[in-house]
N, C-alpha and C positions, 0 to 999 in steps of 0.2 A: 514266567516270573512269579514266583511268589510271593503273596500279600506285605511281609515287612520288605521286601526289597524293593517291590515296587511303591513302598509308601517313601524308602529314603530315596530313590532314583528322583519322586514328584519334587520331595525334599529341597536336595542337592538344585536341582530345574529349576524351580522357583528360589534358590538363593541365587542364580547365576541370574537368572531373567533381571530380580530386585537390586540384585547388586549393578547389574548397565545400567537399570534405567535410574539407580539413583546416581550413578557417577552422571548420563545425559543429562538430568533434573532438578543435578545437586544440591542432592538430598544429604541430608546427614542422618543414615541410619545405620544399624546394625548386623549382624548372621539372621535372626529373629524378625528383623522386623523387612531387612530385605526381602526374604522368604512369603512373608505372609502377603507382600508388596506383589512378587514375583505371581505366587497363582491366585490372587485375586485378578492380576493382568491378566492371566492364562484365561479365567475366567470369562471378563472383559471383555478382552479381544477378540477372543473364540467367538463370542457371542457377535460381535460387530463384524466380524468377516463373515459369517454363516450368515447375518442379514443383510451384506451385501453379493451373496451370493457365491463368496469361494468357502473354501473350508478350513474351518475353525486349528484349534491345536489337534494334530495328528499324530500327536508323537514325539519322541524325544530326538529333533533334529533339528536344523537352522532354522527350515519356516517357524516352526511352532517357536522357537525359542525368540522368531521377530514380531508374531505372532504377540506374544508372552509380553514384549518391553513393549509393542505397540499401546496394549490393553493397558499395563501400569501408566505410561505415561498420561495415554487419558483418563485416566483415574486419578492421577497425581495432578492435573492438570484440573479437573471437576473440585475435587479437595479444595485446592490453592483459592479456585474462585468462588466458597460455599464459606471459608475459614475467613471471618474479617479481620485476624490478626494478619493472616501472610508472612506467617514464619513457619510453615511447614515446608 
């Protein structure tokens, strides 16, 4: 795959990721900001499944994409309890 299509493929992945986990989190976002939501989860979650010892996002498939809402949600979750208004 080459470099633009593999950058809208991450794209697209992380607007589908940010778009579950803000319907789960209800959230009220956007394309844009699902997205940014979406692989910062990817990000996230990666990271927390690799330190507990399975493996992170592997690709563009169901694990990674449960993967993917896991990381957002605990990220949306960290936010929620950092933010003293609580309207995010």
């Amino acid at each position: 795959m080459d470099f633009l299509a593999e950058l809208v493929a991450w794209v697209l992945f992380g607007a589908l990721a940010g778009w579950l986990t803000a319907k789960f989190m209800h959230l009220k976002t956007e394309f844009w900001g699902n997205t940014v939501l979406g692989i910062i989860g990817a990000i996230i979650g990666g990271a927390i499944v690799e330190l507990l010892g399975g493996a992170g996002v592997t690709g563009f498939n169901i694990y990674s994409l449960l993967v993917a809402i896991f990381g957002s949600c605990v990220f949306t979750w960290v936010v929620r309890k950092l933010d003293k208004r609580g309207d995010l």
